[in-house]
N, C-alpha and C positions, 0 to 999 in steps of 0.2 A: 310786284314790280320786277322787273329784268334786272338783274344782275351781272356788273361786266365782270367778267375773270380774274380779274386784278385785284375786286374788291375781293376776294376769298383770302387773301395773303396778304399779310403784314409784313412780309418780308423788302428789303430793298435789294436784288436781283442787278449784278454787276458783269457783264460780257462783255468779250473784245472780239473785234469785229476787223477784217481786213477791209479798208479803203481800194478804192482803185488805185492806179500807180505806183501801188506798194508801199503809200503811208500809212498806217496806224491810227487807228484811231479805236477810240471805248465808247460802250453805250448802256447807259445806267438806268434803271428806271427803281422810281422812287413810290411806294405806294402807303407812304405811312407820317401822312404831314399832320402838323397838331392843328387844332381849331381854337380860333380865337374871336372872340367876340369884342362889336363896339358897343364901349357905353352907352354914347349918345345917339345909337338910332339902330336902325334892325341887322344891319350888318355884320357878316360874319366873314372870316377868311383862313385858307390850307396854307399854311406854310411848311416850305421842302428846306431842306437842310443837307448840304454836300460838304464835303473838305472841314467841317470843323465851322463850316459859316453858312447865313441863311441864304440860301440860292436862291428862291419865289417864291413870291407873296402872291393867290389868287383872290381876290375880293369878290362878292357877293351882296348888294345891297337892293330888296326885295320890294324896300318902300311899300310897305302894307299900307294900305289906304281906304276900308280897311281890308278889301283884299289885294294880292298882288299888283302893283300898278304898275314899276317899273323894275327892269331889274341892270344894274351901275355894273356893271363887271370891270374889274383894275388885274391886272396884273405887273407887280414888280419884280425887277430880277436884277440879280448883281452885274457890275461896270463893266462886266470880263466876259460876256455871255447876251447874247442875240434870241430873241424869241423865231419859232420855225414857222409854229402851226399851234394852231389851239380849236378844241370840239368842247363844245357841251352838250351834253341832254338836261334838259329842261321838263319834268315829268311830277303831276301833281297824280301821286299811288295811292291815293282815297277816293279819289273823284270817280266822273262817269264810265271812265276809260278814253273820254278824247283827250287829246294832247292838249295843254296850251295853247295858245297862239301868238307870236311875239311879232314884232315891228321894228327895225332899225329908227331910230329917232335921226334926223337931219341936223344939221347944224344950228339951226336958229332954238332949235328945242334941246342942242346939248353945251350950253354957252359957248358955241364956237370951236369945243375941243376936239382937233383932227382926231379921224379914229382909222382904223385896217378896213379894207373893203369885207364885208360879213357877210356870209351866206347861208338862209335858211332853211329850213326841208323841215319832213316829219318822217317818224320812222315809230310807227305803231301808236304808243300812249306818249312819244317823247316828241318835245319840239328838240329842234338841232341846231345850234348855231357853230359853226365853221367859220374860221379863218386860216386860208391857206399859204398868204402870200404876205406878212406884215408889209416890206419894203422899208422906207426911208425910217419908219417907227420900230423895225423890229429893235435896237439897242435903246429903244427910250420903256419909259412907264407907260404903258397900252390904259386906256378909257375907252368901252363898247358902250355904248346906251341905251338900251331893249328898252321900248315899251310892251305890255303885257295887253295885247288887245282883245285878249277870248282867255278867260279862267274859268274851269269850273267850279261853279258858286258855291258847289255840296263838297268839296274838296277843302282841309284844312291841312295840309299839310304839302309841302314844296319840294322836291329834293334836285340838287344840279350838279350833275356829276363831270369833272373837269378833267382833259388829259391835255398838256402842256408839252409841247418840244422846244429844248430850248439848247444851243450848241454854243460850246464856250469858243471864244475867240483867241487865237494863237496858232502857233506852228500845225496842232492835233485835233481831228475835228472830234471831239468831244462830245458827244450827244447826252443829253438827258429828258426822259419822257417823265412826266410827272402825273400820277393819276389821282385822286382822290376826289372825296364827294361830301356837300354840304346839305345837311337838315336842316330847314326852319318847319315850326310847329305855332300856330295863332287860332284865334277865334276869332269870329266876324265882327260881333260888338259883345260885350256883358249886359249884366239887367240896366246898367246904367246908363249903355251908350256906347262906352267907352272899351275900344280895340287892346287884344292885348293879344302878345305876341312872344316870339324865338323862347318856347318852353323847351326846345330839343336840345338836347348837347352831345349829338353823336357823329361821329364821322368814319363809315367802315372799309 
């Protein structure tokens, strides 16, 4: 699988950047969020940590079914701070070498929850999903709603690598790019029937 530059470093990478007009402003990028998992169902999420407090929460929820069926993307961010832009690749690195193929779910399919206009593409073995332009949502909690409409079947393994811009609000435009990446690992069914799922616990 392709690797972006960013996963190579753990480090968190802090620059100051001249604005136009002669303002000031810093641009941080974060490449080393922790992973956490839900109890109650396949979901996992990167959380970024700036100032001593949790900046963004990216959600992940795969709904194996028992392969991929959907995938729930959340991103939270602190009261002080605006989402810019957000990418994923969406790439199953066991499989045939095709990409996924994803679907924006409509409203009646995502109970009504407004979502950012989303744009798709492929780019080799990866689907892509882009958002460029949040608007009136960029300061609220973001819900994306992929369905997962082509997996491939010989593929057990998911990986969705996430880079978030998100710029704090106030006098300094503050930018922070967030990058990191989520594993989930399942099997189709056991001798019993019965799916089981998120054996991975890594995030690099």
């Amino acid at each position: 699988m392709r690797r972006r530059p960013f996963l190579a470093s753990a480090l968190t990478v802090t620059s100051t950047i001249i604005a136009g007009c002669g303002s000031v402003g810093s641009r941080t990028e974060h490449t080393d969020p922790t992973v956490e998992h839900d109890d109650h169902d396949d979901a996992k999420y990167l959380k970024f940590h700036g100032d001593g407090s949790e900046l963004t929460t990216v959600g992940v929820d795969p709904n194996f079914a028992p392969l991929p069926k959907n995938l729930f993307v959340s991103i939270s961010h602190r009261e002080d701070t605006e989402l810019r832009s957000l990418t994923q690749r969406v790439v199953a690195p066991d499989g045939d070498g095709t990409p996924p193929q994803l679907s924006v779910q409509d409203s009646s399919e995502s109970n009504d929850v407004p979502h950012p206009p989303v744009s798709l593409s492929q780019d080799g073995t990866a689907a892509v999903v882009a958002v460029e332009e949040f608007g009136d949502l960029a300061d609220e909690t973001v819900f994306i709603p992929l369905a997962v409409t082509r997996w491939p079947e010989s593929a057990r393994r998911l990986v969705v690598e996430s880079t978030v811009e998100l710029v704090e609000t106030g006098t300094f435009e503050n930018t922070h790019v967030l990058d990191g990446e989520l594993e989930f690992e399942f099997t189709a069914e056991t001798d019993t029937g019965t799916r089981t799922a998120d054996t991975a616990d890594s995030s690099e």
